[in-house]
C-alpha positions, -999 to +999 in steps of 0.1 A: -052+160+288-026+134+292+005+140+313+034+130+319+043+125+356+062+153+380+082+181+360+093+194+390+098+164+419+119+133+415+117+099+440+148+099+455+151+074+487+127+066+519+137+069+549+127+048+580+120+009+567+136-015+581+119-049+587+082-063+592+075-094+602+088-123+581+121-137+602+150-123+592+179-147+580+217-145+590+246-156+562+286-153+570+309-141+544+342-159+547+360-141+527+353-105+546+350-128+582+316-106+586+277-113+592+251-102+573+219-098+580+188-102+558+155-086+564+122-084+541+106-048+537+072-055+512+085-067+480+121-063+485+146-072+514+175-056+525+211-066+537+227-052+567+260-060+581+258-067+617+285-050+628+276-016+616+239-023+610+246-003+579+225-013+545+244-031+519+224-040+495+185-037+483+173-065+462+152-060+429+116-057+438+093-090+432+059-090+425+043-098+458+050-092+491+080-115+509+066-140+531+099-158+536+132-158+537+165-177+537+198-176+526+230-199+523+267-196+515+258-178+481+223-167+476+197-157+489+162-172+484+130-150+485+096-168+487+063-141+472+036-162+467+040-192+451+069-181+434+106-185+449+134-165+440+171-173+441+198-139+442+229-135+437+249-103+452+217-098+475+201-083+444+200-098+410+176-129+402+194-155+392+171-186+394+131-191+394+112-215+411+080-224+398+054-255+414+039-245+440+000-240+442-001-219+472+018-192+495+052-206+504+061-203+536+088-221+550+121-222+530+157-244+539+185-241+518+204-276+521+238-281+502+225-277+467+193-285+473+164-258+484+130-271+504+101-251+503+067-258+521+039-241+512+000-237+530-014-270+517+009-287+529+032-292+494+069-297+504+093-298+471+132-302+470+149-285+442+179-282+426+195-251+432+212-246+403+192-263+377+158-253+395+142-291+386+121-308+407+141-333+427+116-342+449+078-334+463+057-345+491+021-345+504+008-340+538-026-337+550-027-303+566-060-320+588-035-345+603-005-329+600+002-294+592+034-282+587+046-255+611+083-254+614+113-272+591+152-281+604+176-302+595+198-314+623+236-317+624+258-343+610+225-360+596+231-367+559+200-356+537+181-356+565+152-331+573+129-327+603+093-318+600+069-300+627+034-299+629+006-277+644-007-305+656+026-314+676+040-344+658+076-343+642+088-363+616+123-373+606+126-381+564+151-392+543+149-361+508+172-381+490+152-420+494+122-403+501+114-423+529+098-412+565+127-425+593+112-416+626+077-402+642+078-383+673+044-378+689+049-344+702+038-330+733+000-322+732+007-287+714+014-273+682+048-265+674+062-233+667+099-235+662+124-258+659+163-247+661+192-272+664+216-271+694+253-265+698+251-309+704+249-333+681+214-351+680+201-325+706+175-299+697+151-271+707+110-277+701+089-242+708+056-248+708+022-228+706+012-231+748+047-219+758+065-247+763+100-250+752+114-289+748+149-299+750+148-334+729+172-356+718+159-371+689+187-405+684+177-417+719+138-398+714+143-387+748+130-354+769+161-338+781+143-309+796+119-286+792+108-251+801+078-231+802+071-199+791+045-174+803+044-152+773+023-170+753+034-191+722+071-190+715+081-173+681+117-180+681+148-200+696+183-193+701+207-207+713+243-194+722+278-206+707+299-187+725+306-203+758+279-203+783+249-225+776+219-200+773+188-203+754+170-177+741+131-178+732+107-151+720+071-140+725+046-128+707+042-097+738+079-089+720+098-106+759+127-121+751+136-147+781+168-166+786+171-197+802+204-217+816+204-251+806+231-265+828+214-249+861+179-256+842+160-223+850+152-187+841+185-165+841+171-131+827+144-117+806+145-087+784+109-072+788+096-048+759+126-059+734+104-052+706+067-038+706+058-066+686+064-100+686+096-113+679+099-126+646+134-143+648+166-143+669+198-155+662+229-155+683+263-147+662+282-179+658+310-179+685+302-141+694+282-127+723+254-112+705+222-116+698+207-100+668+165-102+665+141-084+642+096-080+645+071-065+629+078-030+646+100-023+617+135-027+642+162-046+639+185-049+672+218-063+683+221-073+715+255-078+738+258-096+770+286-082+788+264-074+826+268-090+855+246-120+857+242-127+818+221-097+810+221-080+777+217-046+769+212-031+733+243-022+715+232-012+681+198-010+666+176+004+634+146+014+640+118+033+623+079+037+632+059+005+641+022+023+627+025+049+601+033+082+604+010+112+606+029+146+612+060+151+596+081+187+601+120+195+590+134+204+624+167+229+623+173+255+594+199+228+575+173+206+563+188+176+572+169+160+601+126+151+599+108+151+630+081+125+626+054+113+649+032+084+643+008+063+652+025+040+670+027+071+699+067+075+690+082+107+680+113+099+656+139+117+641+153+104+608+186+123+587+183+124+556+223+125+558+229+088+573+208+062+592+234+067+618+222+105+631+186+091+634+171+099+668+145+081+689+130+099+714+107+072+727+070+072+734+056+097+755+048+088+796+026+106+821+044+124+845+063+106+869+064+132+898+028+141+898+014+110+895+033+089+916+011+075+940-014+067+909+006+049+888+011+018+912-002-010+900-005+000+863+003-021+835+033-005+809+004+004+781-019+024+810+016+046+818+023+050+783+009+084+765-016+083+735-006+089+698+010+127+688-014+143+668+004+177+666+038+189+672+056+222+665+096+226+674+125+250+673+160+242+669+170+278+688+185+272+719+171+241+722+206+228+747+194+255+776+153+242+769+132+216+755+130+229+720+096+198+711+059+211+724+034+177+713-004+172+716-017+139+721-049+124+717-079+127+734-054+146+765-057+184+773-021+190+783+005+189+757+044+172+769+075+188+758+104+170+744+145+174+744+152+173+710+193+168+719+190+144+747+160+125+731+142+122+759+105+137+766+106+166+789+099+174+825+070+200+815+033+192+808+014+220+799-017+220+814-046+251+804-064+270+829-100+267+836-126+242+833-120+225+797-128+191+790-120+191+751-083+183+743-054+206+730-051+200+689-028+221+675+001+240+691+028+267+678+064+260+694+070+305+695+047+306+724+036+277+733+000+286+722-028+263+728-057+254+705-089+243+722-126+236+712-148+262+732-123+275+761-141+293+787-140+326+797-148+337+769-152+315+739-129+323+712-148+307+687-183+290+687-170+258+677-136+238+676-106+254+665-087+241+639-055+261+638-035+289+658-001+307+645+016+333+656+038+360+636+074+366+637+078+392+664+047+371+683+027+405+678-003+388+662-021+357+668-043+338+645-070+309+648-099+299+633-127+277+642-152+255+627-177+286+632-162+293+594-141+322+612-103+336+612-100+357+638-068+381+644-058+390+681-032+409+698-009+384+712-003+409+749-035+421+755-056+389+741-083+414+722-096+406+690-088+430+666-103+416+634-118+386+619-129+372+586-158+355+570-144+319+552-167+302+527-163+268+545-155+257+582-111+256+578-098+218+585-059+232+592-037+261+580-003+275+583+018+304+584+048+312+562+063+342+588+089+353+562+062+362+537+032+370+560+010+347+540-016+323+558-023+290+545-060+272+545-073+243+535-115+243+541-135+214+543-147+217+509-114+208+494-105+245+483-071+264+489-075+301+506-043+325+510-049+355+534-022+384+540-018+388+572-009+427+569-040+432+549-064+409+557-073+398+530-079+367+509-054+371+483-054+337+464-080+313+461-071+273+450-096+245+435-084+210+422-084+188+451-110+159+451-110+150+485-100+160+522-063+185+521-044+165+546-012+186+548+003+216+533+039+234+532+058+266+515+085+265+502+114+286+517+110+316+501+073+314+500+067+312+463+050+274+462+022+262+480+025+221+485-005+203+494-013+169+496-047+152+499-068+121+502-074+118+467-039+105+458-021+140+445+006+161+455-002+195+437+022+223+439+009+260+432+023+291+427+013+320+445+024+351+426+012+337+390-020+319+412-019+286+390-016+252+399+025+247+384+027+205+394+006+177+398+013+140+399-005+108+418+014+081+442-003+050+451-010+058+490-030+088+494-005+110+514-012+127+549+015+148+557+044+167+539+069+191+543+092+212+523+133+214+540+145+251+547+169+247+521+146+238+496+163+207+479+138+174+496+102+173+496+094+146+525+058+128+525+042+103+547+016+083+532-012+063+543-008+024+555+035+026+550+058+032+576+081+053+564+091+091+554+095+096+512+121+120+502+115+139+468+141+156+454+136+193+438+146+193+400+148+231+399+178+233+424+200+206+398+188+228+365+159+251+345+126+235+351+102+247+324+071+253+348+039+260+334+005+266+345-017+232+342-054+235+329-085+228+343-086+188+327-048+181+334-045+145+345-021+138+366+001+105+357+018+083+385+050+086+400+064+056+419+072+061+456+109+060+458+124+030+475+153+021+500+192+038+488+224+016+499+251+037+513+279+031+494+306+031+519+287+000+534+282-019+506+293-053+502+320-070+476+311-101+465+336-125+454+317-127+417+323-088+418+361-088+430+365-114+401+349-089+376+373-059+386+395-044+361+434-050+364+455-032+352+483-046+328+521-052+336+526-030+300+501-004+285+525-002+255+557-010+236+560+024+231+559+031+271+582+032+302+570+013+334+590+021+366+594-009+389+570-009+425+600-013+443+610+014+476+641+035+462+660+022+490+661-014+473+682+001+442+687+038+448+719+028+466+735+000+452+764+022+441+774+031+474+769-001+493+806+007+507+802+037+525+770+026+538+785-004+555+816+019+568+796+042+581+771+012+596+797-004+613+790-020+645+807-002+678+802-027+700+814-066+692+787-089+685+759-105+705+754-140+702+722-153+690+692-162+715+685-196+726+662-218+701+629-223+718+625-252+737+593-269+723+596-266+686+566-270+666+562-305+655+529-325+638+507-348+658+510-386+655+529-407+671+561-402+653+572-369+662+579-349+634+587-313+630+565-286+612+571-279+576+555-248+561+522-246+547+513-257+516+498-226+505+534-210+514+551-233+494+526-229+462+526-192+467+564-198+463+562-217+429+550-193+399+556-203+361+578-173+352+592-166+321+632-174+318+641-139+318+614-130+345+627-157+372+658-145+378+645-107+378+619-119+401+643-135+425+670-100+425+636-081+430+635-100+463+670-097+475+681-066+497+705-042+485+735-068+503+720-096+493+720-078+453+757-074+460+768-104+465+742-121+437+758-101+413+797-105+425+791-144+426+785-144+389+825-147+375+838-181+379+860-167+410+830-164+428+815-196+420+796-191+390+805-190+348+816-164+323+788-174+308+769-160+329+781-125+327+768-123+293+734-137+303+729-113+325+733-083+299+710-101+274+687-102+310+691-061+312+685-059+273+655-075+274+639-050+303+648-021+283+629-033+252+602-045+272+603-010+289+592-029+320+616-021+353+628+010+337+644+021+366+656-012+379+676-018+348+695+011+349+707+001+388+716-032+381+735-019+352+756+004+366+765-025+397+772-049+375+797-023+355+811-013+386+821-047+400+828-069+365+838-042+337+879-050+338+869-089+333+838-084+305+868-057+285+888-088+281+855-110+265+851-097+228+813-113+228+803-094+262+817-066+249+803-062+213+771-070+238+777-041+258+777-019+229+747-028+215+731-024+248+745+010+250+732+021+216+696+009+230+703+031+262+714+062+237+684+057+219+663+049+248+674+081+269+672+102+234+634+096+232+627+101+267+644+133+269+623+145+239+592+133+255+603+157+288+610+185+270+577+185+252+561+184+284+582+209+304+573+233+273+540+229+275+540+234+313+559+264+312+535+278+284+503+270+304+516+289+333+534+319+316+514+322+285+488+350+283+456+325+276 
């Protein structure tokens, strides 16, 4: 029967995904003086800014996998395919570019123009905005396939070309016309990146070679070799001291002096991949680089010598994950090994508290004397296959106990100092199979056929241990589940399974026992009674993972046939079924019961689910036999919204309010209270501020005062943005109330004393000003304002205005508009203080 995807889980973020291996590209926002940083992740890419490394923005998904990208001033341009995509706020598609007949994969954004090369060897210029074809070019990818695109400084329309077969050409996109051919240097090249000088730039090429060319005078400035292999990126640095950065494909970062001409420093193991850009900050000293280990780092040199160390870095697994566990009873941090031999924490709270606690090492002390001579990979540890932890004291211990593969001890790990502990575990006897599975309560060990005596007859696949570690329980591929007593190691029991057990767990709360057999079928045991209790068939392939839920009512498995099936153990029916597009190898449920985290096959990162039953009812219902599951998207990459960018498009687009809501309203000036609160008492403020002590006089003017170059000297004026900010179109009312808004309580004064002819000004004037004060009180605008300069201007010019019949048949209109005005405010706060009293005095 049809279906109709997951009734009880919802796709809520991933966790974990940060970059692969496309170069990442670098745009500045001028308006927030910030970097951003843009990285592809499949068929999206994501926006970071560099100085938090916190996400931004995630673009709409496309329907291929990024091979390319670049950005400019405004957009950002995505190449999938043979289709290129412009976006606008890092997210929205705002341009297609259709013409290409294979994979782009260069792209340069040029003033409004946009160059794309693609594999067979089609290079088209576009319009950005109108997305025509301005111009398209042929080459021959026998004779000269294109490798790398630049355009150089100060060179008008002017692009320059590299080839895997080493030549570089110089063309003309707006003539069309080839200027120059360099011959190259024997060797494909790799990269090309301008210099801080005009004319001069970098050349990286496949043998190692870096070339420091100057391409007006086609001369050789310099050159370097590196013994990395091909290099994968250039940098070089703005900031002050002439340094050079170049990557490898071993993930070595070297940096080279170009005054001194030799190796400063190299940064060994930057990335476990190769390095698939590098970019220093414009006029900052960072460095900020991204590979295909799924990290993205910034670098700072402030050591001694021009080393760098890492300031800030995201970073996730560089092989997919296999064993994923919540760690800590808040649900809010996933401990995650993978195959890349790392053991990761990620928080489900912000990227922020995510943890690495490296790859695992042998140990140092033992094997001193052996490790001499041996390469970084030999010291390093083999993948975790099995991990157990406990968050429970875990300052005073290491709280991690790992397996490994194909290694018979098992390593501890500091879960708080992230750092792999001093304690390898090693079995006694004679045993030549390795340890996999563990259980953190004692530390127990699972091992195929450990002598003397043989637990099982076969492997084991599992071991757990009760609450009060009374009880231990394995079983074995000999089809057996055996129950021992944990002091005096005697089997007290064991029971028969229809099918040899692939791996089990314990929920300790409940006492139920967990396992998944080799042919696909669910078996619950009780642990007080022995027993089989419930028995689980549905799965079509091999039961990866399983985890109960915290109060032990669900049973989640996951398996290789592409569904997550959730079943309920005291009604025994299967309650949730839905497919995902990676079959899924490990899962777990958080303590608190709201995520469900997955790791899947062939991705990198950790899903999160969220559980619909803790946000309302869930109608569960037992599925039948036939139910076909449906399938649920995995859930993609969330932007924190404390870190998300404003573009100027979206500051443009906010709401402002207006000066007036209403006719019917009063609006109360911005203004501090001190600017009007206390005109009327301007005199006994200045008594009682009356300087003791007699006057200072004024310090010296400086000596050098600011004057403009040329040869006539001439003194600084301000800015023309000062002066335009100055010069609004105001109203004729609102000029003269702008320019008493600006004045100080003084300054007020003395504007309003100066207008009667004694003081320089005009009868006339007098009357203007109360027409001024009528108007803001039928506006309603500057409510409060009014009312201030009203009562100065009575105080100081009411004997002359009682002698002007026009003022004053003006003054008692105005005063009827202040009755009538106070009368229907005063209504309007008594409504309201009646209402208030009633809401708290009325029985409701």
């Amino acid at each position: 029967m049809p279906s109709g995807g997951s009734s009880l889980f919802s796709g809520f973020r991933v966790l974990g995904l940060y970059s692969n291996h496309v170069p990442h590209a670098l745009r500045y926002h001028k308006k927030h003086r910030e970097f951003y940083l843009v990285t592809a992740v499949g068929k999206c890419f994501h926006t970071y800014n560099v100085n938090r490394l916190g996400i931004v923005s995630v673009s709409n998904s496309l329907s291929d996998d990024i091979s390319c990208v670049a950005a400019d001033r405004m957009l950002v341009f995505a190449a999938a395919g043979r289709l290129i995509c412009a976006f606008a706020r890092n997210k929205e598609v705002v341009m297609r570019y259709h013409g290409h007949r294979q994979e782009v994969r260069l792209l340069l954004p040029l003033g409004d123009q946009l160059i794309s090369a693609d594999s067979a060897g089609d290079v088209i210029v576009w319009d950005v905005q109108g997305g025509d074809v301005y111009l398209r070019l042929q080459f021959d990818p026998v004779t000269f396939a294109l490798s790398a695109m630049m355009h150089p400084s100060t060179y008008l329309n002017k692009v320059l070309l590299g080839s895997s077969q080493g030549a570089l050409q110089l063309w003309n996109i707006k003539t069309s016309k080839l200027l120059f051919t360099f011959p190259g240097w024997s060797a494909g090249v790799t990269v090309l990146q301008q210099s801080p000088a005009v004319d001069v730039v970098g050349v990286g090429t496949a043998t190692g070679r870096i070339i420091i060319h100057n391409i007006r005078l086609d001369e050789t400035l310099m050159s370097f070799t590196q013994d990395w292999g091909p290099i994968s990126s250039l940098a070089f640095r703005t900031d002050g001291p002439p340094i050079l950065a170049s990557g490898s494909p071993q993930g070595h970062i070297a940096f080279w002096d170009l005054e001194r001409r030799q190796l400063v420093t190299q940064q060994r193991h930057a990335h476990s991949t190769a390095v698939a850009a590098a970019t220093f900050l414009h006029g900052e000293p960072l460095l900020v680089t991204n590979g295909a280990d799924n990290a993205i780092k910034v670098w700072i040199f402030d050591l001694e010598g021009g080393g760098a160390r890492l300031l800030r870095s995201r970073q996730g697994h560089s092989a997919p994950p296999t064993t994923i566990h919540h760690h800590g009873n808040d649900g809010k941090n996933i401990l995650s090994a993978g195959q890349d031999g790392t053991l990761q924490s990620f928080s489900t709270v912000h990227e922020r508290f995510n943890k690495n606690l490296g790859h695992g090492s042998i140990n140092k002390k033992k094997e001193q004397k052996k490790k001499k001579g041996l390469s970084y990979e030999e010291l390093r540890l083999p993948a975790v296959t099995a991990f157990s932890s406990a968050a429970a004291r875990q300052s005073d211990w290491d709280g991690i106990v790992a397996c490994h593969r194909g290694r018979l001890a098992t390593t501890t790990w500091n879960y708080q100092r992230c750092t792999m502990g001093a304690h390898h575990l090693q079995p006694p006897g004679h045993v030549t199979s390795s340890v996999v599975a563990c259980d953190w309560s004692i530390m127990c060990l699972s091992l195929s056929l450990t002598p003397p005596p043989p637990a099982h007859s076969g492997a084991v696949r599992g071991v757990a241990t009760d609450t009060l570690n009374q009880l231990t329980l394995t079983a074995g591929s000999d089809w057996l589940l055996k129950f021992w007593r944990f002091k005096t190691r005697k089997q007290e029991e064991q029971l028969k399974l229809n099918a040899a057990p692939a791996t089990m767990m314990l929920h300790r709360d409940s006492g139920m026992l967990a396992l998944a057999l080799d042919d696909f079928t669910l078996l619950v045991v009780d642990i007080e009674t022995r027993r089989v209790v419930r028995k689980f068939a549905g799965h079509h392939g091999n039961i990866n993972d399983m985890t109960f839920s915290p109060d032990g009512r669900w049973l989640v498995t996951v398996a290789m046939d592409c569904t997550i099936r959730t079943w309920d153990l005291p009604s025994g029916c299967l309650v949730d079924c839905f497919l995902v597009a990676m079959a899924p190898v490990g899962v777990s449920l958080s303590p608190t019961g709201d995520f469900l985290a997955t790791a899947h096959v062939d991705s990198l990162g950790v899903y999160l689910w969220t559980n619909k039953s803790l946000c309302g009812p869930v109608g569960l219902r037992p599925l039948p036999a036939d139910y076909q599951p449906a399938v649920e998207t995995l859930p993609g990459v969330t932007v924190d919204e404390s870190e998300q960018e404003v573009t100027s498009e979206e500051v443009d687009d906010t709401y402002e309010s207006a000066d007036q809501l209403g006719a019917e309203l009063v609006t109360l000036s911005l203004l501090p209270e001190s600017r009007w609160k206390s005109l009327l008492h301007l005199d006994t403020i200045k008594r009682r501020n009356k300087p003791v002590a007699p006057p200072v006089a004024p310090a010296a003017a400086p000596f050098f005062l600011p004057t403009l170059p040329g040869l006539t000297p001439q003194f600084a004026s301000p800015t023309a943005t000062d002066q335009e900010a100055q010069v609004r179109l105001l109203e004729p009312l609102d000029r003269p109330l702008q320019l008493l808004k600006d004045c100080g309580p003084s300054a007020l004064s003395v504007e309003l004393t100066c207008l009667t002819s004694e003081g320089g000004g005009a009868n006339s004037l007098l009357l203007a000003f109360i027409q001024m004060i009528d108007s803001m009180l039928t506006s309603g605008r500057d409510f409060d304002l009014a009312h201030a300069y009203l009562a100065l201007f009575l105080k100081l010019h009411l004997r002359s205005l009682s002698q002007d019949s026009v003022a004053m048949a003006a003054l008692f209109r105005l005063s009827s508009r202040l009755e009538a005005g106070w009368a229907e405010l005063q209504a309007t706060f008594d409504q309201s203080l009646c209402l208030l009293s009633y809401a708290k005095s009325a029985l409701l």
